[in-house]
C-alpha positions in Angstrom: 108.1 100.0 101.5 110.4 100.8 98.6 111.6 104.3 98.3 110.3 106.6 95.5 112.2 107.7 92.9 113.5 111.7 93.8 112.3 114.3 91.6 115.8 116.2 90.4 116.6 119.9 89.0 119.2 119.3 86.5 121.8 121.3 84.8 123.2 123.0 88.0 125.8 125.2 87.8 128.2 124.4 91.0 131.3 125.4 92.7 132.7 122.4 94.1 135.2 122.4 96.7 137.1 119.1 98.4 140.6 118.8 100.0 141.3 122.3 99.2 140.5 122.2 95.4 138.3 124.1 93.8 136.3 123.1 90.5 133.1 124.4 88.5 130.6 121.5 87.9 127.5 120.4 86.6 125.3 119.0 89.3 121.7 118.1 89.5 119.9 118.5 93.0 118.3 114.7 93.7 115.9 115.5 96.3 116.4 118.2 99.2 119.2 116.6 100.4 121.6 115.6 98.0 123.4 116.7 94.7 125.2 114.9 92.1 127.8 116.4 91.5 128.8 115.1 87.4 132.3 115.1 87.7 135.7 113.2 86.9 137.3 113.8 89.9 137.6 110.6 92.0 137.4 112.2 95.7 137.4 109.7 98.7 134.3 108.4 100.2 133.2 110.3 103.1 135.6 113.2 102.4 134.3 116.4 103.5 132.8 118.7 100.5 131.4 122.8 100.5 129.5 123.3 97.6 127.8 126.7 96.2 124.9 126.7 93.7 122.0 128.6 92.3 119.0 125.8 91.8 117.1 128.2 89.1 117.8 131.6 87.9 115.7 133.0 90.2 117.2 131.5 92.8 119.5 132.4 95.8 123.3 131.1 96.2 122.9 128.4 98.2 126.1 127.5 100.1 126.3 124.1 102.0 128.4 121.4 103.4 127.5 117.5 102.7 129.9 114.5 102.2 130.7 112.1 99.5 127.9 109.7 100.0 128.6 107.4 97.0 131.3 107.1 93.7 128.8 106.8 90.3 130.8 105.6 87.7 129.9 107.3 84.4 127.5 109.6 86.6 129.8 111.4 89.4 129.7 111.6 92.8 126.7 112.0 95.4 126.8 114.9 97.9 124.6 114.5 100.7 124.3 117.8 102.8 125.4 118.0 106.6 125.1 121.8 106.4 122.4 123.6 104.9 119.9 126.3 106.2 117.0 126.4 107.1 115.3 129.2 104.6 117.5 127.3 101.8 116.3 123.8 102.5 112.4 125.4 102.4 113.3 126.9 99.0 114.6 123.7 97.4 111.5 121.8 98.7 109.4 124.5 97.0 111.2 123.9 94.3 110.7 120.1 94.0 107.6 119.9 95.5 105.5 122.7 94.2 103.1 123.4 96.8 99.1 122.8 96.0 97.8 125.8 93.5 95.2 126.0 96.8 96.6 128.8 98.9 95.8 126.6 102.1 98.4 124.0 100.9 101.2 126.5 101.7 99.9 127.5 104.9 101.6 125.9 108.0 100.6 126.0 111.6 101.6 124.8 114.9 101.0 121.5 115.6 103.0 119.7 118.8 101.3 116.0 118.9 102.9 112.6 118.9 103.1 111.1 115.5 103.4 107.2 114.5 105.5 106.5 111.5 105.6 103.0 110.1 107.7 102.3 107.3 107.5 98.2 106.9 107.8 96.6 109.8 109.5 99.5 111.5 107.7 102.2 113.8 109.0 105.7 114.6 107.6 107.7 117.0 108.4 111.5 116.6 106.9 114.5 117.6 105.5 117.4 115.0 106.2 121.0 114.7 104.4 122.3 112.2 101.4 121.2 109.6 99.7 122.1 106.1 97.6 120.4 104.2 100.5 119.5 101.9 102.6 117.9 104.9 103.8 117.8 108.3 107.2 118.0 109.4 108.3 116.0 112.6 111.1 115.3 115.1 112.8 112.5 115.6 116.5 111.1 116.4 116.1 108.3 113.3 114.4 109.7 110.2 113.8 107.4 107.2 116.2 108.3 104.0 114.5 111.1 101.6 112.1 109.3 98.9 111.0 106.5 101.7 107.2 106.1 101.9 105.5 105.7 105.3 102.6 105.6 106.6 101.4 107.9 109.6 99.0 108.0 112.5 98.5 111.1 114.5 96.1 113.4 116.5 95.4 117.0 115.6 94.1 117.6 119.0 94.2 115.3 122.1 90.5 114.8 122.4 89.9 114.4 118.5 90.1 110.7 116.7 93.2 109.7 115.1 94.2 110.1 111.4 95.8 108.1 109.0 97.7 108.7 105.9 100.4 107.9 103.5 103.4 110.3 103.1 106.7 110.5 101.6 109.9 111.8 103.2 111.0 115.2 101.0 113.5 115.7 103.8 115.5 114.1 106.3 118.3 115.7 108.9 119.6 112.3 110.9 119.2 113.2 115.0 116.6 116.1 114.2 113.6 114.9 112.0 112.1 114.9 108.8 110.1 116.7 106.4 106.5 114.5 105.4 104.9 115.6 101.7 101.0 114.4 102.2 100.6 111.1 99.3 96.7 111.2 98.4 94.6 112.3 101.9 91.9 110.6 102.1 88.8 112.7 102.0 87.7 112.9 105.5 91.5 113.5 106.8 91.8 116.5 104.3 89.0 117.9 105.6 90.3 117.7 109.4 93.6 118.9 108.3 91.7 122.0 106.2 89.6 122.8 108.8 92.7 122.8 111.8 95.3 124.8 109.7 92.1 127.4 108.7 91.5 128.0 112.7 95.0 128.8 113.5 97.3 131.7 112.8 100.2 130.5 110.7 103.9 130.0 111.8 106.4 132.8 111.0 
């Protein structure tokens, strides 16, 4: 499947820092996992890059570590991030995926099940963590690139049937899994989904 086109926060204020120089750019964040840093400088491919930002006013400085992912010319260079925390990551998908105004959206639970993702002809099989009724995240060694589409069979419980839905990746940490944003549930898998995250305590 093609991949989706990112949502972006522009007009980011960044301190840029690569082979010991330091700059102030403008950047704007192009998905959870990536910056484009708009920029002259002509930094190497690959190099190694820290960068510190604040997404919005409200924001906290976010400091992270990525590396030069692609050369734009006209536009800068892409950052894609190696480094970045936890909480931070969670606040940047907030920010870009503003979570259902229904409470129950933002609500994660447990969930440890075997999930199959098919994107084209390819088929991952990861295992979840956690799941709302906005998304799912899952673990797995080869995550699709942030913006892919895939589709997505799983169980919410060993004896119950198994659910199918589209998603798209918000997220993606290569060797350790990916974030899933729920694309248009189909009624009766909502409803499971719903009713599982509103029997269970939610995750800290």
């Amino acid at each position: 499947m093609a991949a989706r086109e990112l949502p972006e926060l522009t007009n980011i204020s960044v301190e840029y820092t690569c082979n010991g120089e330091t700059t102030q750019e403008q950047a704007r964040l192009q998905g959870a996992a990536a910056l484009l840093v708009e920029t002259r400088r002509t930094d190497a491919l690959n190099a190694s890059v820290e960068v510190r930002f604040r997404p919005t006013p409200s924001s906290p400085v976010i400091h992270a570590r990525g590396l030069i992912a692609a050369q734009l010319p006209g536009q800068g260079l892409r950052v894609e991030f190696t480094e970045l925390a936890e909480a931070d990551r969670r606040h940047l998908l907030e920010l870009l995926y503003p979570p259902d105004r229904d409470r129950r959206a933002a609500r994660r639970v447990l969930l440890a099940s075997q999930i199959r993702t098919r994107m084209g002809g390819q088929q991952i099989v990861g295992y979840s963590r956690d799941v709302s009724v906005g998304g799912v995240y899952v673990e797995t060694e080869t995550p699709p690139v942030a913006g892919s589409e895939v589709t997505l069979r799983f169980k919410l419980k060993s004896e119950a049937e198994i659910l199918e839905c589209r998603a798209v990746v918000a997220y993606s940490v290569p060797e350790e899994g990916m974030g899933l944003r729920f694309l248009e549930l189909p009624g009766s898998v909502r409803q499971a989904v719903e009713e599982f995250v509103g029997r269970r305590e939610p995750e800290d």
